[in-house]
Chimera marker file (.cmm) of the C-alpha trace (Angstrom):
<marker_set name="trace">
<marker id="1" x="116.562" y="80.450" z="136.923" r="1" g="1" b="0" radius="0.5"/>
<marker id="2" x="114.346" y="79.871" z="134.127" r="1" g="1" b="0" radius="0.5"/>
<marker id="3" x="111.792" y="82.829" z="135.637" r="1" g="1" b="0" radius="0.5"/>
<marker id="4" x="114.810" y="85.232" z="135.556" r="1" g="1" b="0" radius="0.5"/>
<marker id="5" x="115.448" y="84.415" z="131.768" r="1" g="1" b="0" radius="0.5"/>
<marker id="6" x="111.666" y="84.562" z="130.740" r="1" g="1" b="0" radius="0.5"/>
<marker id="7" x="111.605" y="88.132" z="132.540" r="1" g="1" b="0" radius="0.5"/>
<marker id="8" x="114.647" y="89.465" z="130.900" r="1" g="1" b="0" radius="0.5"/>
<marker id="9" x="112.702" y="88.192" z="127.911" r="1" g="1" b="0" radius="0.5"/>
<marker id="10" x="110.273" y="89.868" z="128.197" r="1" g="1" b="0" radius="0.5"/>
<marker id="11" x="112.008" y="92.807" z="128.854" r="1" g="1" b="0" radius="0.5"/>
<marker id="12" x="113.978" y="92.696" z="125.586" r="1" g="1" b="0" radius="0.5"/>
<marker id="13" x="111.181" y="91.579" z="123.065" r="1" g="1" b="0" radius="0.5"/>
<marker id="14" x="109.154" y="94.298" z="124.192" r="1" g="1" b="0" radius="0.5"/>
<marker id="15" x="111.330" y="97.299" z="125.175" r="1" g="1" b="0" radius="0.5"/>
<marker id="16" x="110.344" y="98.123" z="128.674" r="1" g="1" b="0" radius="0.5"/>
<marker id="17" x="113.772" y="98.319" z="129.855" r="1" g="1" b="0" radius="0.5"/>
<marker id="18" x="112.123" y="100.860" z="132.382" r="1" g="1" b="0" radius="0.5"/>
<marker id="19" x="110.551" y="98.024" z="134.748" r="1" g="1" b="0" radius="0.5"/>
<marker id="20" x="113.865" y="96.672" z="135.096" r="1" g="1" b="0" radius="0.5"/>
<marker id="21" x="115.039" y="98.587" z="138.376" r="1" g="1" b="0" radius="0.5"/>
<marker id="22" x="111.565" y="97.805" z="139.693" r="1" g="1" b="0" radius="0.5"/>
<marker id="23" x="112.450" y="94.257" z="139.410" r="1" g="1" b="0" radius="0.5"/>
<marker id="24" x="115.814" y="94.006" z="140.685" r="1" g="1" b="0" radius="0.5"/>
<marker id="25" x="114.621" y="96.028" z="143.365" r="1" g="1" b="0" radius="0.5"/>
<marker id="26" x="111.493" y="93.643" z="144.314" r="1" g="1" b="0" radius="0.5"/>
<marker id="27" x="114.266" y="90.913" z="144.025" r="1" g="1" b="0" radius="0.5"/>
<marker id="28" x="116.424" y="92.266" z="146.156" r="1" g="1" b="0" radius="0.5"/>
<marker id="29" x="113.710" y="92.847" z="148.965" r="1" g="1" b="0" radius="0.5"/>
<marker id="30" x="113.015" y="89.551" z="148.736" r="1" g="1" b="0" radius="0.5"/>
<marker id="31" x="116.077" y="87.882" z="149.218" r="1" g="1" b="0" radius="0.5"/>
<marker id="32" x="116.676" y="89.786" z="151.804" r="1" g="1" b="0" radius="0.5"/>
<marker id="33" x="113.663" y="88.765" z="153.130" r="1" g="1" b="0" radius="0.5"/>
<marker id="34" x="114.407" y="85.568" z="152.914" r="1" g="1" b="0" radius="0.5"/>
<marker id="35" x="118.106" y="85.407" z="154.501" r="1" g="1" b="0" radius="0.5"/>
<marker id="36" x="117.312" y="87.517" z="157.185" r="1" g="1" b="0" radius="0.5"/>
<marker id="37" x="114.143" y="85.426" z="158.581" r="1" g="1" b="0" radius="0.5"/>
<marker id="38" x="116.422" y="82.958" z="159.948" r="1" g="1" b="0" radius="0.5"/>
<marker id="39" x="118.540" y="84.499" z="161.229" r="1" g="1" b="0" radius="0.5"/>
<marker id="40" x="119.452" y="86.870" z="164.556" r="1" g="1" b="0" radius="0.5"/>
<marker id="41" x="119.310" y="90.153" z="162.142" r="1" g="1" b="0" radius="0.5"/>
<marker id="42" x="116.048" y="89.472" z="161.589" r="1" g="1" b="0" radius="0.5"/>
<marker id="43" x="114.361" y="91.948" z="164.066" r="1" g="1" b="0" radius="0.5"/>
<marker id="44" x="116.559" y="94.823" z="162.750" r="1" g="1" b="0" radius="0.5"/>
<marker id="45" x="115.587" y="93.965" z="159.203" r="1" g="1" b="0" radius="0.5"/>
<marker id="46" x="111.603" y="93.896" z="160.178" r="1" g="1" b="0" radius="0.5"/>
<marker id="47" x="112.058" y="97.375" z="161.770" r="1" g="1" b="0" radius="0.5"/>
<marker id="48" x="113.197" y="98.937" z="158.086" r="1" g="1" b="0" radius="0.5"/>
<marker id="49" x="110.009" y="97.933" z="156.910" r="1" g="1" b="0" radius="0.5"/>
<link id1="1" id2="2" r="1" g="1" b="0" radius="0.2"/>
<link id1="2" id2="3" r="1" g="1" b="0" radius="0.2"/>
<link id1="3" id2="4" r="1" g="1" b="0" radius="0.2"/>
<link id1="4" id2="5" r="1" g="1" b="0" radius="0.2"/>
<link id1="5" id2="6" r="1" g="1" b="0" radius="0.2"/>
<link id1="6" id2="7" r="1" g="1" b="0" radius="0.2"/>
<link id1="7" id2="8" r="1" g="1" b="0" radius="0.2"/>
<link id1="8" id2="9" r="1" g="1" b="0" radius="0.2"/>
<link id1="9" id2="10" r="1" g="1" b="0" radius="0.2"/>
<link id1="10" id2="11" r="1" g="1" b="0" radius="0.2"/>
<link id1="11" id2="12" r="1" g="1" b="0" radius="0.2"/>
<link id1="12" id2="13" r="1" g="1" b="0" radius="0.2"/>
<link id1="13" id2="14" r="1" g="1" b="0" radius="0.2"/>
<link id1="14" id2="15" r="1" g="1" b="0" radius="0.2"/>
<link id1="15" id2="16" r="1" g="1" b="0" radius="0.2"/>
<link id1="16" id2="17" r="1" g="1" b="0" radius="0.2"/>
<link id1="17" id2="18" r="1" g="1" b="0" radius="0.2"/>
<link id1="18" id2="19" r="1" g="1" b="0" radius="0.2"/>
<link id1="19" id2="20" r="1" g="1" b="0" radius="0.2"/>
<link id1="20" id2="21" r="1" g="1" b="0" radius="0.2"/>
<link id1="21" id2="22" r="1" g="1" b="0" radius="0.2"/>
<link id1="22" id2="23" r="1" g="1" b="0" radius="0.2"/>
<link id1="23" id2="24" r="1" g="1" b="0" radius="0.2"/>
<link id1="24" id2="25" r="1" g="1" b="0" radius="0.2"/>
<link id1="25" id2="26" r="1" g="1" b="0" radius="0.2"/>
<link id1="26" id2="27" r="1" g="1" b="0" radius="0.2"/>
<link id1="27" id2="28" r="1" g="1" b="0" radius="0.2"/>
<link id1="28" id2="29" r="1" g="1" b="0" radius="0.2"/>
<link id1="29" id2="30" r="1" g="1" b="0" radius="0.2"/>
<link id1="30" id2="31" r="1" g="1" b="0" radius="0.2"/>
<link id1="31" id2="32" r="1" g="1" b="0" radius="0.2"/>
<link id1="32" id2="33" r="1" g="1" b="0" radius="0.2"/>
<link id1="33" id2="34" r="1" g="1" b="0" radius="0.2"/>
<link id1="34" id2="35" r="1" g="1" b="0" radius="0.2"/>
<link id1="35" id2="36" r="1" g="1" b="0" radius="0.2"/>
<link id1="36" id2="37" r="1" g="1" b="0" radius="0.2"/>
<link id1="37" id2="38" r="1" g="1" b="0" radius="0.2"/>
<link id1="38" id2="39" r="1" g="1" b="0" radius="0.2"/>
<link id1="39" id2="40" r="1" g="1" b="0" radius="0.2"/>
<link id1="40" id2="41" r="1" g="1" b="0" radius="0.2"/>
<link id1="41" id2="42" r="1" g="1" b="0" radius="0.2"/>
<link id1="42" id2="43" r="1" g="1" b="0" radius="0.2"/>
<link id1="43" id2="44" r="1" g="1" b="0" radius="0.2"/>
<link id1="44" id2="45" r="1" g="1" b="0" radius="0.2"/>
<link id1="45" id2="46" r="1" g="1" b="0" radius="0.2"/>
<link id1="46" id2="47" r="1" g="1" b="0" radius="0.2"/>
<link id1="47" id2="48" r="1" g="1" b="0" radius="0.2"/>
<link id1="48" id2="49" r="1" g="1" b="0" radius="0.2"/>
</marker_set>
């Protein structure tokens, strides 16, 4: 959790509040990644991308 806190961070000390959705987004992605590659939704999940 310590990568989340530095990014935030980094957000804050230098005002690029703007990169944020790009983040969460990327995040997202990849826990879904993640979860679903294990798992029997995986081939429905590798035909969105």
């Amino acid at each position: 959790m310590d990568f989340l806190r530095d990014i935030f961070g980094f957000l804050s000390q230098r005002k690029k509040w703007w990169l944020a959705p790009i983040v969460m987004l990327l995040l997202l992605i990849g826990v879904v990644l993640v979860v679903g590659g294990g798992s029997a939704v995986a081939p429905f999940i590798y035909t969105l991308f």
